[in-house]
N, C-alpha and C positions, 0 to 999 in steps of 0.2 A: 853439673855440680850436685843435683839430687835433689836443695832445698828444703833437704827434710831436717824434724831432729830426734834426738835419741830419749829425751826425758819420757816424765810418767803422764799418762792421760787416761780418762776412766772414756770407756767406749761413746762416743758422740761427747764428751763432756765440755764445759767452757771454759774450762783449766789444761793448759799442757804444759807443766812446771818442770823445766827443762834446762842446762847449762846453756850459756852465751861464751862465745871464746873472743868474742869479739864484735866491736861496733863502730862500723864505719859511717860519720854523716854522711847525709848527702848532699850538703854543701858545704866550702870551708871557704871564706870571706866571700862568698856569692858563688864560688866555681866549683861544678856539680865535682864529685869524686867517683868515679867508675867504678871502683872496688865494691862500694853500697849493695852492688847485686849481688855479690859473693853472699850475704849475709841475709837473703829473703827471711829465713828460720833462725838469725841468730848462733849458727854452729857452722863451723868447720874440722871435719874430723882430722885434719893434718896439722890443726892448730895445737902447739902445745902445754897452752894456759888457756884459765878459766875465770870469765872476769864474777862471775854470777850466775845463782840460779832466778829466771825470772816467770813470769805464772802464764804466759799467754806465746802463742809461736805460730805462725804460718805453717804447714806444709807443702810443698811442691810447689808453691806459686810462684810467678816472675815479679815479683814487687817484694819490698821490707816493709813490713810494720809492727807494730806490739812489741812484745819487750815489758810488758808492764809487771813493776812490782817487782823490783832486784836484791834478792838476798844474799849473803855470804859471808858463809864463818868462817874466822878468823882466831888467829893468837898475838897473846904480847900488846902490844903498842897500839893503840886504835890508827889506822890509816884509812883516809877516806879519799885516796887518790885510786882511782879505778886500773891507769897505764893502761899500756896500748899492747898489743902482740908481740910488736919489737923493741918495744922499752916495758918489760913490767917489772924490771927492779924499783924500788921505794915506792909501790902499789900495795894494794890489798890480792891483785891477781897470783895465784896460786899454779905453779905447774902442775902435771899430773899425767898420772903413766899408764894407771889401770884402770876402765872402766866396764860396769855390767850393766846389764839390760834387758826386760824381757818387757812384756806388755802391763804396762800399769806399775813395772819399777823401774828405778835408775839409781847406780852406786857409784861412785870413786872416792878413792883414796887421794888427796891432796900431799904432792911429795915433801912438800918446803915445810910443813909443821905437823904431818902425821894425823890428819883431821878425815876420818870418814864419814860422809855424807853420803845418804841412802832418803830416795827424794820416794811417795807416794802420790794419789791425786783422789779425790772422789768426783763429780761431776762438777761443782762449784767450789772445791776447798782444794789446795796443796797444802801437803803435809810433809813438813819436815824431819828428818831424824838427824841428830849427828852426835858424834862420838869422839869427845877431846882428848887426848894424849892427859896424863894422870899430872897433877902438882903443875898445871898450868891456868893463866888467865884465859878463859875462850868468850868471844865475842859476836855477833851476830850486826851485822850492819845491814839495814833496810832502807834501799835507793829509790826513792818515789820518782825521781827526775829523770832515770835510767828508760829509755826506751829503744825500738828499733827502729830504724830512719828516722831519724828525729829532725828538725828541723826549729827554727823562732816562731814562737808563737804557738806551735802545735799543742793542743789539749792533751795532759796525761792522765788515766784514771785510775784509782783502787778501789777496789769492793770485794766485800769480805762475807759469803754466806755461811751462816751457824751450819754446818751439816753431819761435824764430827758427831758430834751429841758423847764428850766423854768417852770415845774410844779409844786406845792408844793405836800407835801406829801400825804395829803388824795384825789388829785384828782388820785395823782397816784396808791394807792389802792384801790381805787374803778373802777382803770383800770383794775387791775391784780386781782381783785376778781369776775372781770367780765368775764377775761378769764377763768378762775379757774371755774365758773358755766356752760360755755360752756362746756369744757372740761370734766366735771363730767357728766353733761345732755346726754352723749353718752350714758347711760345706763338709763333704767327707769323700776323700780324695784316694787313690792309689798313684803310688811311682816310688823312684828314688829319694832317698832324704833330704836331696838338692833340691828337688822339684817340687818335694813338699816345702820346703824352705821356704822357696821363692813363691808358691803361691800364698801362702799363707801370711808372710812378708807384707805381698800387694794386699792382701785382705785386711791386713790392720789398717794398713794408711787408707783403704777407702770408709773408717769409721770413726776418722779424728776430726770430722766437721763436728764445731759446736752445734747442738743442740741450747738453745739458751733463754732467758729469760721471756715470761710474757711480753713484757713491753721491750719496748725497739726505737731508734730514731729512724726515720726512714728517708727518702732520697731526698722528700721536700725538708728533711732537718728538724720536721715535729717527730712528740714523741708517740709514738700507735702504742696499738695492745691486738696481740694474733688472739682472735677471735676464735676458735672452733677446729685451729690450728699448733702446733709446735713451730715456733720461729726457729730457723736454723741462719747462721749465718757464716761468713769467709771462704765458702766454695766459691771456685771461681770459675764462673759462668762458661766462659769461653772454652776452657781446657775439661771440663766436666760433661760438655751436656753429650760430646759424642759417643764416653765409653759407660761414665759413674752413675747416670742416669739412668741408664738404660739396665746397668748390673742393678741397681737398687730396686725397676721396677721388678726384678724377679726376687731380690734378697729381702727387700724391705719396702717395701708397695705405700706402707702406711707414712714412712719418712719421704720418701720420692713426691708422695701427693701434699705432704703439707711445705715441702719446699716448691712446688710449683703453687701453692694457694698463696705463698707467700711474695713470688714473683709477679702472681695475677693481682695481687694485694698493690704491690709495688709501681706495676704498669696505671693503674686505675690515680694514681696519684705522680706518679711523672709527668712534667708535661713538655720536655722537650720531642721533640716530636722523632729527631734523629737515634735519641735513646732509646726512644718507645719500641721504634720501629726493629732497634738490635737486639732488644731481650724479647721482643716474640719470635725474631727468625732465629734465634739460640734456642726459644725450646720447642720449637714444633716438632721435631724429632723426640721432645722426651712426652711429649702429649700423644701423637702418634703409637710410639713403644707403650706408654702405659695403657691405653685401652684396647691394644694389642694381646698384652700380658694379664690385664691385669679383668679382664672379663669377669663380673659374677662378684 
C-alpha cells in the first residue's frame, strides 16, 4: 500500500501538512477494524474525497498515528460533520479530481465548490494558501479532536512555532524548495528519466524523519532535553536500521550519529530489559557501518 503521503514537508522537518482521505478507528464498540492499516499516513490515493489537511503524517510505517491538527475550507453553510469515504454527502468532505505535487508543495482543486488549496511547510509551521470562488462565503474549520488511530482516552496535541516571521506564502516555498534542491543535489546520478525518477523519489522519503524539538518525553514518559544532540524522532527502528542507516552514514554522518546518541540516550533509561536487549541488536549494524564509514 506504500503508506506514504503526498503533502508538503520541509527536508527533516516536524511538520508534514498533508491531505487525509480518510480515517478509520481502530476500534468500534471494543472490535478492532482491519481497514486502520490501510491508513498508517492518512491518504489513500484511490480514494476520491478529502476529509482534511492535517499537520503531522507517518511515512512507510506499519502502524496509524498523528493526524494532528485538521484543517479545511470550506463554502456556504458551516458543516462540521466530517462523513466517511462512502457516505460524504451532508459532510464538510470535499471530492477532487486534480492534484500536484513536488517536494515542499501540494495543490488541489476541490470539485464540489471550486476552492484551490495550495499547502506549503517550513520545518515547525504549515502554511496554508487558498483561493475562493468570487461572491462567496468561504470558511476554514479547524479540527483539534481529529487524529489518526484514534482511540478513548488518547492524548491529542497542538503547537504552533513563530517561524514565518511575516513572509507570505510563495516566498516561503521558494525557501523550502530551495532546501529541498540542496538536499537532493547530494547525489548526482546518470540513466534514464525513469530511473532518475525513482531514485530521486526514494531520496526524498529517506528525509522526511522529523528532526524536532530539544526537549522529548522519553520511554520512561519524563520529559529530557538532547544534550549535545538533535532529537529525531518516528523512524522506525526495525525497518531503518538495515538500509536508512547505513545510507545516512555515508549521506549524512552527522544526523545518523545523533540519532544513535539518541537511542544510546534511550537505552541508559529503559529498563525493561527485553526492550533493552532489541534496540541494541537493531543497531549494532548501524554502530558497525558508521565507524566503518565514517573514519576521521
Amino acid at each position: 500500500m506504500g503508506h506514504t503521503f503526498p503533502g508538503a514537508c520541509a527536508p527533516f522537518g516536524i511538520v508534514q501538512l498533508s491531505p487525509n482521505t480518510d480515517t478509520i478507528p481502530h476500534n468500534v464498540d471494543g472490535r478492532y477494524q482491519p481497514r486502520v492499516y490501510e491508513y498508517c499516513a492518512g491518504y489513500q490515493h484511490k480514494d476520491s474525497t478529502i476529509v482534511g489537511f492535517s499537520h503531522t503524517h507517518f511515512s512507510g510505517t506499519g502502524h496509524s498515528d498523528l493526524g494532528d491538527v485538521l484543517v479545511m475550507p470550506t463554502t456556504g453553510s458551516i458543516k462540521l460533520n466530517p462523513g466517511t469515504q462512502t457516505r460524504p454527502d451532508g459532510s464538510y468532505r470535499y471530492r477532487h479530481a486534480t492534484e500536484r505535487t513536488s517536494p515542499g508543495y501540494y495543490e488541489v482543486v476541490f470539485d464540489d465548490y471550486d476552492i484551490k488549496a495550495c499547502l506549503t511547510a517550513t520545518e515547525h509551521v504549515g502554511v496554508h494558501q487558498y483561493v475562493f470562488p468570487s461572491k462567496t462565503d468561504g470558511n476554514v474549520i479547524i479540527d483539534l479532536a481529529h487524529a489518526i488511530y484514534n482511540y478513548d482516552g488518547k492524548v491529542l496535541w497542538a503547537n504552533l512555532h513563530a517561524e514565518t516571521d511575516g513572509r507570505g506564502f510563495n516566498q516561503i516555498l521558494a525557501e523550502t524548495q530551495a532546501k529541498w534542491n540542496k538536499e537532493l543535489s547530494i547525489l548526482q546520478v546518470e540513466g534514464t528519466e525513469d530511473q532518475k525518477a525513482m531514485l530521486y523519489t526514494s531520496l526524498y522519503h529517506t528525509m522526511i524523519n522529523p528532526d524536532v524539538d530539544r526537549q522529548y518525553r522519553g520511554l520512561d514518559h519524563n520529559i529530557h532535553k538532547a544534550e549535545g544532540f538533535d532529537n529525531y524522532t518516528v523512524f522506525s527502528l526495525w525497518d531503518t536500521y538495515r538500509a536508512l542507516h547505513p545510507l545516512f552514514n555515508l549521506l549524512h554522518p552527522k544526523r545518523n550519529a545523533d540519532m544513535e546518541e539518541l537511542l544510546r540516550h534511550e537505552l541508559g533509561i529503559c529498563t525493561p530489559t527485553l526492550f533493552r536487549r532489541d534496540l541494541e541488536g537493531a543497531f549494532q549494524p548501524v554502530r558497525h557501518r558508521r565507524r566503518r564509514f565514517c573514519r576521521g
